[in-house]
N, C-alpha and C positions, 0 to 999 in steps of 0.2 A: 547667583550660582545655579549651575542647572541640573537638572534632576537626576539621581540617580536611578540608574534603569536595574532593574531586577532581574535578573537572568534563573530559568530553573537547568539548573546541570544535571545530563538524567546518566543513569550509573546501568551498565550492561548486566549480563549475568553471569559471573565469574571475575568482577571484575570492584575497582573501589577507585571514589575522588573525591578529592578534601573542597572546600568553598568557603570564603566568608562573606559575613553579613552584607549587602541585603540578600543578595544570593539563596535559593533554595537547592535543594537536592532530593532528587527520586531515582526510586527505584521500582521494575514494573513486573511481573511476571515470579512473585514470590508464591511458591508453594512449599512443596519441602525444604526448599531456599530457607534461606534466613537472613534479612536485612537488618545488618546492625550500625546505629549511628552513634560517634563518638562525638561528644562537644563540649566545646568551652564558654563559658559563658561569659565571662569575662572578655576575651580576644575576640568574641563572635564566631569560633571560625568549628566549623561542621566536619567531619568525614563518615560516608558512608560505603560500606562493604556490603556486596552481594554472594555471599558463598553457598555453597553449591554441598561442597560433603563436609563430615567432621572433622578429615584429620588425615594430612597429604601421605601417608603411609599408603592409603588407596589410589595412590597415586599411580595411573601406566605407562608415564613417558619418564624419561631422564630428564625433559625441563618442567617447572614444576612450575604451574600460575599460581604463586603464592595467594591471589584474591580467590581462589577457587576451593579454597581448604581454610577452617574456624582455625588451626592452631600454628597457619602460616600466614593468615589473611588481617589476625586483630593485630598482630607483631610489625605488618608491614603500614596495618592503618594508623595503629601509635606512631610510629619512625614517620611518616607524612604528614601525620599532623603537627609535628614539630613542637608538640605544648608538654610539659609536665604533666606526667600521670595523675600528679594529686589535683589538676585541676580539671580532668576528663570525667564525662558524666555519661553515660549508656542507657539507650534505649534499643527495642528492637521490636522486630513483626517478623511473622512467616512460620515455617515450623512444623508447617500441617500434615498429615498425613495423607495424601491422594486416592491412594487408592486402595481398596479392602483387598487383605491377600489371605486365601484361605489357611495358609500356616503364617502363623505371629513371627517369621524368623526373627531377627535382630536385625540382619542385616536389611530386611525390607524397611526399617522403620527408620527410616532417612531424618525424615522432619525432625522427630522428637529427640534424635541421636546429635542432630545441628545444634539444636539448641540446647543441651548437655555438653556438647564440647565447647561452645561460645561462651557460656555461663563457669565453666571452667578456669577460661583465657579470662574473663575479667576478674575471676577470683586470684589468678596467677598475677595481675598486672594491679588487683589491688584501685579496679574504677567498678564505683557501686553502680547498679542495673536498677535506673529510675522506673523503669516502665516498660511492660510487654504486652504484645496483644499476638500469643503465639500458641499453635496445635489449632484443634480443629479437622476439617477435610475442605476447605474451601481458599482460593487462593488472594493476595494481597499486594495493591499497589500503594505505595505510601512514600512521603512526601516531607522532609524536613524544614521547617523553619528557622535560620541562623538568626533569627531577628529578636522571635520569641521563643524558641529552644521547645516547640510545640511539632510533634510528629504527629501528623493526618495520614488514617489509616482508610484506606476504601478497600469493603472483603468482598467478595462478591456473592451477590445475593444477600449482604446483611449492611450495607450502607458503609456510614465514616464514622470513628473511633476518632479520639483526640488523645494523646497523650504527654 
């Protein structure tokens, strides 16, 4: 038999793609982003979403990139991963807050607001949040495992996180 080759599927930003095992998946350029991975452990089979705001109401165009918005992006990544909810497992990275703004609005605070609507969406969908390496001011490229269901986080300027 011959070997099987391991491919890493890298995921844009605004954007989301399911993989299975041996298969990785990354995702690169998270800051106020928020990269969230959904998986089964059982089937092997991974998705990961790169979204961008909380919540497509922010939305400016009439077409809407569902992977670009937490409460149109987790809905599209369940429907593709094709797996029952009760067997989906959540982890995520990102979240951070970039850049210091002299007034606190709300609305500046992107990161923290991503991941308040994401954490939401799994509370809606009823899949528990194994692990997060999220806030901060510094950005994250990270990297999932369909093999060992292990998310490698690299922040920059503080190394790799395993989760």
């Amino acid at each position: 038999m011959g070997e099987i080759k391991q491919q890493v599927i890298k995921v844009g930003i605004a954007d989301l793609k399911v993989v299975n095992a041996p298969d990785t998946i990354r995702t690169a350029g998270l800051g106020s982003c928020v990269g969230l991975v959904l998986y089964d452990q059982v089937s092997k089979r991974a998705g990961l979403l790169h979204i961008m705001l909380p919540n497509s109401i922010l939305s400016r165009s009439d077409t809407v990139n569902v992977a670009k918005f937490a409460d149109t992006g987790v809905k599209a990544l369940i429907e593709q991963m094709g797996v029952s909810t009760t067997r989906l497992k959540a982890k995520m990275a990102g979240g951070a807050q970039m850049f210091q703004f002299s007034s606190q609005k709300d609305m500046m605070r992107i990161g923290p607001r991503n991941v308040g609507a994401i954490k939401d969406q799994l509370k809606l969908h009823r899949i528990p949040l194994l692990g997060e390496d999220v806030g901060g001011n510094s950005g994250r490229t990270i990297e999932f495992d369909t093999a060992t269901s292990l998310l490698h986080i690299r922040t920059v300027n503080a190394g790799e996180t395993i989760l």
